[in-house]
C-alpha positions as CSV (number, residue, x, y, z in Angstrom):
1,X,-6.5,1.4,50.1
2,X,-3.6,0.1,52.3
3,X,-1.5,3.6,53.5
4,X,1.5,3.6,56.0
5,X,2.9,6.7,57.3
6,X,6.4,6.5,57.8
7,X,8.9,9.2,60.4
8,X,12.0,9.7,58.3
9,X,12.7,12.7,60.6
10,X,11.4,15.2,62.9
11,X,9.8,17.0,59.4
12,X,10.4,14.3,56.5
13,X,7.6,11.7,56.1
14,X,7.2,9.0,53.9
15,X,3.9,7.6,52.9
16,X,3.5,4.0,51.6
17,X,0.1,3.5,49.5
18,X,-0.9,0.2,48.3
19,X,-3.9,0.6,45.9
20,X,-6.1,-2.5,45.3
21,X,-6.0,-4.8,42.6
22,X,-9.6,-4.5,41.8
23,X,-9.7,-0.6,41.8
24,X,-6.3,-0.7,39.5
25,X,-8.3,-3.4,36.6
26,X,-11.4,-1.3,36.6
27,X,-9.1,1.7,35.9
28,X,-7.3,-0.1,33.1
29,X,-10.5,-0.9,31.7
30,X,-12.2,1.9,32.1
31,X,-9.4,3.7,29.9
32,X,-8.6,1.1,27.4
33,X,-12.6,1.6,26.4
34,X,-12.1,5.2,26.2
35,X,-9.2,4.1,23.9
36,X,-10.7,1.9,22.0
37,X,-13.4,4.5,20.9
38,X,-10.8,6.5,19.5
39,X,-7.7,4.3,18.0
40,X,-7.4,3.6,14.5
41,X,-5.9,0.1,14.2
42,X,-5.8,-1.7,10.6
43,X,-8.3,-4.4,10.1
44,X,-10.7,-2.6,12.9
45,X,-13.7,-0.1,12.1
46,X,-13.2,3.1,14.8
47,X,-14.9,2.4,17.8
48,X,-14.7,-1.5,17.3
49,X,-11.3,-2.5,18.4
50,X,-11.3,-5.0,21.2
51,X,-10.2,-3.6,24.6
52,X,-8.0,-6.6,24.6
53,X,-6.4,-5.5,21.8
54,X,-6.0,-2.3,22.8
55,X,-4.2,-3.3,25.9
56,X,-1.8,-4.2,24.6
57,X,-0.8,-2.5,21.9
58,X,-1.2,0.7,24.2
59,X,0.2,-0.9,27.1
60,X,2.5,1.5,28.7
61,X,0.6,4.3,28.0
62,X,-2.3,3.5,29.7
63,X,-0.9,2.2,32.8
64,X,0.9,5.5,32.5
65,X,-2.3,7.3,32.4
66,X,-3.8,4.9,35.4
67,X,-1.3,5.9,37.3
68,X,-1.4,9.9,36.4
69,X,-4.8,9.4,38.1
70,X,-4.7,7.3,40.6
71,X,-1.7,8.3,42.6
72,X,-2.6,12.0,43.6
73,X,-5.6,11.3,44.4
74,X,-4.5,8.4,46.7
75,X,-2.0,10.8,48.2
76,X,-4.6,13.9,48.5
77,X,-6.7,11.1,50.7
78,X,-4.3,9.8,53.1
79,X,-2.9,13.0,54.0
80,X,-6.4,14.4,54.3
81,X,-7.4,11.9,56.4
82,X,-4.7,12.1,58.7
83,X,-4.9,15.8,58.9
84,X,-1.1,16.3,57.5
85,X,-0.3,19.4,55.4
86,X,3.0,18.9,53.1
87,X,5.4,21.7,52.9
88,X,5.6,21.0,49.1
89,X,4.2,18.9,46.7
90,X,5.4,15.0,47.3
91,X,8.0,13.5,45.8
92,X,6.6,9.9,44.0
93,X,9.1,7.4,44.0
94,X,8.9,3.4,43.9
95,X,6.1,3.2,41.4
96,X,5.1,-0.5,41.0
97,X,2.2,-1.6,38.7
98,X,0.9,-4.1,36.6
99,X,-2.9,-5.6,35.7
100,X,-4.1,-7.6,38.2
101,X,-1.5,-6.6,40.9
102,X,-2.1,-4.0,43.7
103,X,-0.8,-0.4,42.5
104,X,1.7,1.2,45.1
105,X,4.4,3.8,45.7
106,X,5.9,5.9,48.3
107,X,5.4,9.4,48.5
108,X,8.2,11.4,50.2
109,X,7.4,14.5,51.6
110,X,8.2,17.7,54.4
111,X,6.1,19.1,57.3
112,X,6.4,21.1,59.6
113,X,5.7,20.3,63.0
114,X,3.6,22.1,65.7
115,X,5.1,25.5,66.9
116,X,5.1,27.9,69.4
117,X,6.6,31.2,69.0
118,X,6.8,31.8,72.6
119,X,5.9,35.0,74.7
120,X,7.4,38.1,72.6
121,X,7.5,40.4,75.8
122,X,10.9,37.6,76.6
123,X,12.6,39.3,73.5
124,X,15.6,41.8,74.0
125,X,16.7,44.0,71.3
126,X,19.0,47.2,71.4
127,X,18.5,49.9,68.8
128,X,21.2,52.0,68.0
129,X,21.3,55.0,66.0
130,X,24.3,55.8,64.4
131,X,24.4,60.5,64.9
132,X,25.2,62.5,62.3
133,X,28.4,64.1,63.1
134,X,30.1,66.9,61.8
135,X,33.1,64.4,60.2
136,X,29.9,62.4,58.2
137,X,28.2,66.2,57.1
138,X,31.4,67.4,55.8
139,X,32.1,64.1,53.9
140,X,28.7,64.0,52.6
141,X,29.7,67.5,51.3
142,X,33.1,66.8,49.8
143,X,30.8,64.2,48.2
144,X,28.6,66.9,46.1
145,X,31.7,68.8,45.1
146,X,33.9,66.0,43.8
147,X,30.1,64.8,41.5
148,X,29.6,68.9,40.7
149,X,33.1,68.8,39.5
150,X,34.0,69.9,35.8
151,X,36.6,69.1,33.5
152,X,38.4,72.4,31.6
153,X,40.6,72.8,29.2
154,X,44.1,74.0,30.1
155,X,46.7,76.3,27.9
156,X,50.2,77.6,28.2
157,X,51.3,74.6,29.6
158,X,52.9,71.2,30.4
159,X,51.3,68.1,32.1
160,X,51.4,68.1,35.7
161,X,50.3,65.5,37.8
162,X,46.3,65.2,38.6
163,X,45.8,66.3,35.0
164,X,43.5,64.9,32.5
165,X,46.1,63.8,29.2
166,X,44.0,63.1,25.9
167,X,46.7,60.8,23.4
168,X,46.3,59.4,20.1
169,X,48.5,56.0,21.3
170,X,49.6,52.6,20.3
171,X,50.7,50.1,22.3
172,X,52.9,47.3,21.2
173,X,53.7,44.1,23.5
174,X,57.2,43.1,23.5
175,X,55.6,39.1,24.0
176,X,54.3,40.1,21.0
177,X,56.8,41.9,18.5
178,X,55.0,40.2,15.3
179,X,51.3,41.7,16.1
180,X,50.4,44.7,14.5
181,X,50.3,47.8,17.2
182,X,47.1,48.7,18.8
183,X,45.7,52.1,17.7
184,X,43.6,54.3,19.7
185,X,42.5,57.6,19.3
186,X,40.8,60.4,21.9
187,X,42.1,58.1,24.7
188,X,41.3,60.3,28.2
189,X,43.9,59.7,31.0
190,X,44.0,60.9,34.7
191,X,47.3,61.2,36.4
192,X,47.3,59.5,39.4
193,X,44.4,56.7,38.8
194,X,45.0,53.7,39.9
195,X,44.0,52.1,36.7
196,X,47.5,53.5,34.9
197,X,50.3,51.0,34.4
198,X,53.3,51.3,36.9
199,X,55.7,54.1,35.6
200,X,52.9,55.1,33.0
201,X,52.2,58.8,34.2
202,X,55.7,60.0,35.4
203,X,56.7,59.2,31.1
204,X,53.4,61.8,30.1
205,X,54.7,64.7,32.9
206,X,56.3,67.8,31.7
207,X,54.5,67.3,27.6
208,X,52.9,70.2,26.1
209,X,50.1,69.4,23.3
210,X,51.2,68.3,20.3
211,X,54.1,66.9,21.7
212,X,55.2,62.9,20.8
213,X,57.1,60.7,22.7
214,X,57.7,56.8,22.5
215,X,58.4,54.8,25.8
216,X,58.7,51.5,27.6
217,X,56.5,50.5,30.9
218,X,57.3,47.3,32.5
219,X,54.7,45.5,34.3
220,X,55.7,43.9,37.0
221,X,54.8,40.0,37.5
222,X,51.9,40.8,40.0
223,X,50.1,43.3,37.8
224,X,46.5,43.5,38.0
225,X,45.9,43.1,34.9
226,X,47.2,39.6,34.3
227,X,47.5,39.1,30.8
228,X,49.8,41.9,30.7
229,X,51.8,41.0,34.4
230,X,55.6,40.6,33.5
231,X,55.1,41.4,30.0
232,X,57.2,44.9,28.6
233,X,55.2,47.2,26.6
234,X,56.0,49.9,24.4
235,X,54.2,53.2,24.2
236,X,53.7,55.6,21.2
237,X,51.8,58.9,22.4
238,X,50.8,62.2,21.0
239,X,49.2,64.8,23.1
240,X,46.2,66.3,21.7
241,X,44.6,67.7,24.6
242,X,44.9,68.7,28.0
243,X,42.4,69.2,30.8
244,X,42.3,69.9,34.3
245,X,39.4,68.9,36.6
246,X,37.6,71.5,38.8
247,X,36.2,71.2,42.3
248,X,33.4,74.2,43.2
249,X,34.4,75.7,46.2
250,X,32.4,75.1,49.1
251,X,30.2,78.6,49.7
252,X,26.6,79.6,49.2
253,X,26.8,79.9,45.1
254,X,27.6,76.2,45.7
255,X,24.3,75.7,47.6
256,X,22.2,77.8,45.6
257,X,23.7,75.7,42.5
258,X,22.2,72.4,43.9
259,X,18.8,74.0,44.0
260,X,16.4,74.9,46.6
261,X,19.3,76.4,49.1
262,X,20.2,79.9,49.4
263,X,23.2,79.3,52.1
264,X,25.6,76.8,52.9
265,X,23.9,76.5,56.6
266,X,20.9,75.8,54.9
267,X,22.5,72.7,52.8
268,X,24.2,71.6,55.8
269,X,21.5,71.4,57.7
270,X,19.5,69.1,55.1
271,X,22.4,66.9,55.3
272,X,22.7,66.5,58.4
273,X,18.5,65.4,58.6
274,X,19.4,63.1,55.5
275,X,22.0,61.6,57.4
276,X,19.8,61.3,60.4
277,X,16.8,59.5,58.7
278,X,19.3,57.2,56.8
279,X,20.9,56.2,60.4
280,X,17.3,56.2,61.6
281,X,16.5,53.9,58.7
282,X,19.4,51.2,58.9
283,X,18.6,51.0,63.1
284,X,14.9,49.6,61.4
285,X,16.6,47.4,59.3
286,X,19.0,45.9,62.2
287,X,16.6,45.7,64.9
288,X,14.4,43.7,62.4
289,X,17.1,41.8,61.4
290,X,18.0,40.8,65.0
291,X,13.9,39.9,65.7
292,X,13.8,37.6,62.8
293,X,17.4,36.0,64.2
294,X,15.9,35.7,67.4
295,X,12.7,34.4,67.0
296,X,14.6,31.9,64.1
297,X,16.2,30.5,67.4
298,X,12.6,29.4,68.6
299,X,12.4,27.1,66.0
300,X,12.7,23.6,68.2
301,X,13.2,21.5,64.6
302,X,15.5,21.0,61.9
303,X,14.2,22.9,59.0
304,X,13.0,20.8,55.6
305,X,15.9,21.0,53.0
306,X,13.1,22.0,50.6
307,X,12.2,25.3,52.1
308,X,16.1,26.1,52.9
309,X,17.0,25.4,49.2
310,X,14.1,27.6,47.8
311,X,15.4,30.6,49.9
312,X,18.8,29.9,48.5
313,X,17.6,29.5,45.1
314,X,15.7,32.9,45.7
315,X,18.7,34.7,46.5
316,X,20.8,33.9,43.8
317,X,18.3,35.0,41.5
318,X,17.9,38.3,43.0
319,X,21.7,38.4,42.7
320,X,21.7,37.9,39.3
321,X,18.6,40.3,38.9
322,X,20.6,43.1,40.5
323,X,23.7,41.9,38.0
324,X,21.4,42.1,35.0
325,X,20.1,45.7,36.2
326,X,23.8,46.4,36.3
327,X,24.1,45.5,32.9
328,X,25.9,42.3,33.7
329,X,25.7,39.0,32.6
330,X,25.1,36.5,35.5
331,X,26.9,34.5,33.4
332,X,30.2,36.6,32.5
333,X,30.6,37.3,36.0
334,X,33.3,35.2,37.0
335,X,30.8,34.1,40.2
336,X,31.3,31.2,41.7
337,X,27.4,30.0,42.0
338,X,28.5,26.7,44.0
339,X,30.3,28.8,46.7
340,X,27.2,31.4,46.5
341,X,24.7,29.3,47.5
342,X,27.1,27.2,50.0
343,X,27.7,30.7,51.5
344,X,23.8,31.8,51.5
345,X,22.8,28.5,53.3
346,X,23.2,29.3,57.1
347,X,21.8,33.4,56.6
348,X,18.6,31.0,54.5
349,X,17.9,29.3,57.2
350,X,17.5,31.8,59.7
351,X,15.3,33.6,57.3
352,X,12.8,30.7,56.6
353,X,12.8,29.7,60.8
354,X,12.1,33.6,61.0
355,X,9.3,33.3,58.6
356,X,7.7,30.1,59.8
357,X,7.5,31.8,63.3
358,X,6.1,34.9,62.0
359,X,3.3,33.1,60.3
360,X,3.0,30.8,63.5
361,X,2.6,34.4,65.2
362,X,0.2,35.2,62.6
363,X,-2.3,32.4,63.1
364,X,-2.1,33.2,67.2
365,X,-3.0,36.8,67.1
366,X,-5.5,36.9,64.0
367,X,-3.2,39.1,62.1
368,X,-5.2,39.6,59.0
369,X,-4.7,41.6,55.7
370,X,-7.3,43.7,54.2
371,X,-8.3,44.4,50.6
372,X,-7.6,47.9,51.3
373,X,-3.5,46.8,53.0
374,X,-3.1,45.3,49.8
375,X,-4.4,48.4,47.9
376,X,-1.9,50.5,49.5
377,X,0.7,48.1,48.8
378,X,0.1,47.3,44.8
379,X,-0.1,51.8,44.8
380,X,3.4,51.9,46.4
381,X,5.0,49.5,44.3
382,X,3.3,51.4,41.2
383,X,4.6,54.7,42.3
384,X,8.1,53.0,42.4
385,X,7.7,51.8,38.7
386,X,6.5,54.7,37.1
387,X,2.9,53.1,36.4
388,X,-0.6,52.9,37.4
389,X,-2.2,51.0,39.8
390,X,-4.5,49.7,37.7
391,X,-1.6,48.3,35.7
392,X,0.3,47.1,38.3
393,X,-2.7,45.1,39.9
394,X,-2.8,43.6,36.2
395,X,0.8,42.5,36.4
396,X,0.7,41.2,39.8
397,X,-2.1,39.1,39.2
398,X,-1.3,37.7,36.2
399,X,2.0,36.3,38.2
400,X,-0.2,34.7,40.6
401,X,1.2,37.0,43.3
402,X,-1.8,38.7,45.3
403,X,-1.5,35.6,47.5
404,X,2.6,36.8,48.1
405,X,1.6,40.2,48.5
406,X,-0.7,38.7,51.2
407,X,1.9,36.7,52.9
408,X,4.3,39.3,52.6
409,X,1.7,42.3,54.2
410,X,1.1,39.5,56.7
411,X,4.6,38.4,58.0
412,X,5.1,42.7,58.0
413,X,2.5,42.7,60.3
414,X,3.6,40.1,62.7
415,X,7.1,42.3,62.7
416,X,5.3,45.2,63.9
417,X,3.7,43.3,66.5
418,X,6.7,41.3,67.3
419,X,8.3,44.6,67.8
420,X,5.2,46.9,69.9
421,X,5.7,43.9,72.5
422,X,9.5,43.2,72.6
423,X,11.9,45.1,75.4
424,X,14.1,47.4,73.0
425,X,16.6,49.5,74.4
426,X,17.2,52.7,72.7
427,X,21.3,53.6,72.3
């Protein structure tokens, strides 16, 4: 076998294999007898039907089937042989092959050069924590009372602004005088939202329940809501209710009411250590962020397409996972996938040149992952989901993902390292 190794870049290689002519016959032959034991031909007993004939009635699907065979293994030999890992299975392109002619193709492929990840005492990060101030406890406060608010009804009368107005309404479009008025019933609205039409509220102020009244809003041309932008619409309203939502003042029954506090000190005071671990916990996240960034930068080559484009692939599907868990359709979205991914490409390939270091880093220190790391890691993820770890270690493994939990607990571990031997200054 004739093999050429060919430097299309720094990390794309293309091999060029040239299989013998007397290896490709004895294939040929060895699969048309296999055929001709089997095919049922008219005129011919099963099991008796010439090989001759059988090539070439079968013709294309046994050179098919030589081929199928011959060229991974072909492949799997030369880059054995030459010591060459490929970043992904090769592409096969240029297949030429006939009986009594030498069998080649080119297999196109990435790989990754040698790296070095350099000396980690050289990295400089800051960490900076973010203090809970008194500004951030008391909006984290005016954040319970607005969620512990209530809605009640109000008597004696008329609508003010800030109120709750429940209509029976119909609403006819003057672009529209023909289609029957749209009817709705129960329909809840709060003075003052954003979401009301221009001029909408200021018609409802002053009505008691029970009252009607009939008006025209005129949205302008750059209304939000464009199928209605420019277009007059008349209103027909009844009041049937009226409401008036109700912020708990801020004291100790407050407190007490969220549960284990008996003052408003003592509330505050677990705010203000919530707030500290969450700035606590986005300094992690940045520093790490700013490691992987850096060490990214050691990477001395272009990175293969084919690693960026998985990474890219990978995170508009988590985007889409989150829109789904949202109740959103991917699809209904109104995204703009293209731009996505074009946006996505630059933050993917710092993350795979981050990775490829941290597994370089891996490989140099010995960083290995134990039965019992990966344990610990299938029980968290079980906690988070509500099951047990028995089921968990089911699911994982029946994805095939022990070996990306392994990777995953590994890179984690190089970060930690990474981290125990870079300079950080603390801010």
């Amino acid at each position: 076998m004739k093999t050429e190794f060919v430097d299309v870049s720094e990390t794309r290689k293309n091999l060029l294999v040239e299989i013998p002519s007397d290896v490709v016959d004895s294939e040929i032959d060895r699969l048309a007898h296999q055929y001709s034991q089997k095919v049922r031909l008219p005129g011919f007993r099963v099991g008796k039907v010439p090989p001759r004939i059988v090539k070439q009635r079968f013709r294309e699907q046994i050179l098919h089937d030589v081929a199928h065979d011959l060229i991974p293994r072909a492949v799997d030999d030369a880059l054995r042989e030459r010591g060459v890992e490929p970043v992904d299975t090769p592409d096969i392109e240029d297949v030429e092959m006939r009986e009594g002619q030498p069998l080649t193709f080119k297999a196109a492929f990435d790989t990754l050069p040698a790296l070095d990840p350099g000396d980690l005492v050289s990295i400089s990060l800051r960490r900076v924590v973010a203090p809970a101030t008194e500004e951030a406890v008391d909006q984290a406060l005016e954040q319970l009372r607005q969620r512990a608010a209530r809605s009640e009804v109000v008597e004696g009368r008329a609508v003010e602004d800030g109120d709750t107005v429940v209509l029976t309404l119909d609403r006819t479009r003057a672009d529209k005088p023909a289609a029957k008025p749209e009817h709705h019933e129960n329909v809840s609205i709060e003075l003052g939202s954003s979401a009301n039409p221009p001029g909408f509220d200021q018609e409802l102020l002053g009505l008691k329940v029970g009252d009607h009244k009939t008006f025209v809003v005129h949205n302008p041309a750059d209304y939000a809501g464009a199928d209605l932008a420019g277009v007059d619409v008349t209103y027909d309203v009844q009041v049937t209710a009226l409401k008036r939502r109700v912020v708990p003042a801020l004291d100790d029954e407050f407190a007490k009411d969220l549960g284990e506090f008996d003052t408003l000190d003592a509330l505050k005071t677990r705010i203000r250590e919530d707030l500290t671990r969450e700035a606590e916990a986005a300094a992690d996240r940045e520093i790490r962020a700013e490691l992987l960034k850096q060490l990214a930068a050691r990477v001395p080559f272009e990175l293969p397409q084919g690693l960026v484009g998985r990474e890219v692939e990978r995170r508009a599907e988590e985007l889409a996972r989150r829109l789904f868990e949202q109740g959103i359709d991917p699809r209904q979205a109104q995204i703009d996938w293209a731009a996505f991914r074009e946006a996505q490409t630059e933050a993917a390939r710092e993350a795979v040149g981050g990775m490829l270091v941290l597994d370089e880093i891996a490989r140099r220190e010995q960083v290995t992952v134990s039965d019992e790391d990966v344990d610990a890691e299938i029980t968290r993820y079980a906690e988070a989901a509500g099951r047990t770890p028995a089921a968990m270690r089911a699911a994982v493994e029946k994805e095939g993902g022990i070996s990306r939990l392994q990777t995953g607990l590994r890179r984690e571990k190089a970060i930690d390292l990474a981290l125990s031997r870079a300079t950080i200054v603390r801010e």
